[in-house]
C-alpha positions as CSV (number, residue, x, y, z in Angstrom):
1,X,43.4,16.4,245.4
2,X,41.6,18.1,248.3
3,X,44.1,18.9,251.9
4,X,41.9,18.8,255.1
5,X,43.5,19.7,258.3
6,X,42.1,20.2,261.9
7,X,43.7,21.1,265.1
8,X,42.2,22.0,268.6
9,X,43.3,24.8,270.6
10,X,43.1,25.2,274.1
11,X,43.4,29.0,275.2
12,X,43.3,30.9,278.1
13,X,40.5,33.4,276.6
14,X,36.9,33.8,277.4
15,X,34.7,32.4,274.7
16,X,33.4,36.0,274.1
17,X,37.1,37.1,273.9
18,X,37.8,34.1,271.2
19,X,34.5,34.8,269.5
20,X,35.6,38.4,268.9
21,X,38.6,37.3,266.9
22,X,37.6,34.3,264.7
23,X,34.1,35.9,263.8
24,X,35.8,39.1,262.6
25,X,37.0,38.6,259.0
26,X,39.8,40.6,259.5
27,X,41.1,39.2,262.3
28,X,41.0,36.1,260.7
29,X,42.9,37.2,257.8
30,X,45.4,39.0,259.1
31,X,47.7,36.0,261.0
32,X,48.1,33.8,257.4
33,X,51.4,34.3,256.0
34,X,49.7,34.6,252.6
35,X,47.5,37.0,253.0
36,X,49.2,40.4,251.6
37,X,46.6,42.3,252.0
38,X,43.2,42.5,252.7
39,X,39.8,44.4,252.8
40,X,36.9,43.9,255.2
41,X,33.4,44.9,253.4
42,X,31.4,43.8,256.7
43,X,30.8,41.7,259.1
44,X,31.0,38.7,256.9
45,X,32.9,39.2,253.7
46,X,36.5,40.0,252.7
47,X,38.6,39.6,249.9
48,X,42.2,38.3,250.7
49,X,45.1,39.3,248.7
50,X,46.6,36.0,248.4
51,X,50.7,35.8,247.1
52,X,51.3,31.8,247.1
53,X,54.6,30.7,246.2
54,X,54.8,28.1,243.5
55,X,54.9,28.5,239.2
56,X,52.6,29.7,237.7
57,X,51.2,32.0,240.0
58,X,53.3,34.8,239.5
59,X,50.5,37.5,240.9
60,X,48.6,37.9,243.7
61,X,45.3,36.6,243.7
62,X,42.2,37.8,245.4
63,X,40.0,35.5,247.2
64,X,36.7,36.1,248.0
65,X,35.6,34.9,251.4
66,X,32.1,35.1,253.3
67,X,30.8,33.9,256.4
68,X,28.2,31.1,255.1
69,X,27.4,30.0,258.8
70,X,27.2,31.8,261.8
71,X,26.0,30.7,265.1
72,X,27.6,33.2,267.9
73,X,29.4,32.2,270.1
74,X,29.8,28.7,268.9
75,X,30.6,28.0,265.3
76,X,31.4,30.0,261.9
77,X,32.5,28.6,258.9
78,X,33.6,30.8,255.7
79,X,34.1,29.6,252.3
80,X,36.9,31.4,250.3
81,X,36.9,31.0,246.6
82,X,39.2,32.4,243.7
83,X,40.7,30.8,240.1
84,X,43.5,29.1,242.0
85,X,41.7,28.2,245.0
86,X,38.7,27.4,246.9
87,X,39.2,27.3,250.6
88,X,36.9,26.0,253.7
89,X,37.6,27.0,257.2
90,X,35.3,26.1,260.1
91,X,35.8,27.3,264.0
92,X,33.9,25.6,266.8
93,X,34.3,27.2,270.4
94,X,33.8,25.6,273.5
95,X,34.0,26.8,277.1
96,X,36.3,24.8,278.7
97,X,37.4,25.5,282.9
98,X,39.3,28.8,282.6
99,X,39.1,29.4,278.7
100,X,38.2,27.9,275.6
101,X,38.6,25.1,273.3
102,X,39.1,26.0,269.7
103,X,38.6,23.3,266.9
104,X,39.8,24.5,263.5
105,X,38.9,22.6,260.5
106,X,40.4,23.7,256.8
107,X,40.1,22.1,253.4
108,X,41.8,23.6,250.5
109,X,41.0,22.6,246.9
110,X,43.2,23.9,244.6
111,X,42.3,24.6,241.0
112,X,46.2,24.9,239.6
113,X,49.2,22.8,239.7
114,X,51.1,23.2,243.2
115,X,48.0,24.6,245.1
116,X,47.4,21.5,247.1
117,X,51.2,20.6,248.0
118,X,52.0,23.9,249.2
119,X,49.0,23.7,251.4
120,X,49.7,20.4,252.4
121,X,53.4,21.5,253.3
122,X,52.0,25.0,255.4
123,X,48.6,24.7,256.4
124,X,49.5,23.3,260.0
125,X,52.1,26.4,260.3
126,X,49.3,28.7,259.4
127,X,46.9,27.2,262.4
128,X,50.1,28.0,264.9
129,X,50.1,31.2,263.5
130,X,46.6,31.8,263.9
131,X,46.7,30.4,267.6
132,X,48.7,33.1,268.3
133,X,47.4,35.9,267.2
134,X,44.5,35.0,268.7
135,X,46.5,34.5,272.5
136,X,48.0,37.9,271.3
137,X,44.7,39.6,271.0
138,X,43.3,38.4,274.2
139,X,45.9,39.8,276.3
140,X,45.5,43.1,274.3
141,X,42.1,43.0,275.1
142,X,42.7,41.7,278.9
């Protein structure tokens, strides 16, 4: 079983501003509840240190993500992979009248028993979480 999700964000940032977060692979990392730690190599890879809670994962796992697309300021996608999981994300930025429209697109295959439900169950909390660190940021930055 494969769980896709997408969501569209409308923010009060610049493009540029929103460009600066979701193409930074720390950035990106940082707002998912999962995520215990991680560690930026460059510009495009990072390796999440992943604690999911469901049996048979009783460690944290480290996920290897990279950038596989890249087209600035528009679109990236990343591809995450480990032995529990394989994860997708794709961002898309528009410039919409006083900020930008964000569409987020996720698919999560899991490769052990639970992997999928618990996505299925938190996924959509993860994108609220990750729309506001991104608003966060941009007043920072502002």
């Amino acid at each position: 079983m494969t769980v896709r999700v997408e969501r569209t964000f409308e923010l009060d940032a610049s493009p540029e501003e929103v460009w600066e977060f979701i193409a930074d692979p720390g950035k990106r990392a940082q707002p998912i509840s999962v995520v215990e730690s991680f560690e930026v190599h460059d510009e495009t890879h990072a390796t999440w240190h992943v604690s999911l809670p469901i049996p048979f994962v009783n460690q944290t796992i480290a996920v290897e993500t990279e950038d596989t697309e890249r087209d600035p300021p528009s679109h990236v996608e990343f591809v995450g992979r480990s032995r529990v999981l394989r994860v997708v994300g794709e961002h898309d930025l528009e410039a919409v009248d006083g900020g930008t429209r964000l569409h987020n697109r996720f698919t999560v295959e899991g490769k052990m028993p639970g992997v999928e439900r618990f996505f299925k169950r938190n996924l959509d909390g993860e994108l609220d979480n990750l729309e506001r660190a991104i608003n966060e940021d941009a007043e920072i930055e502002a």
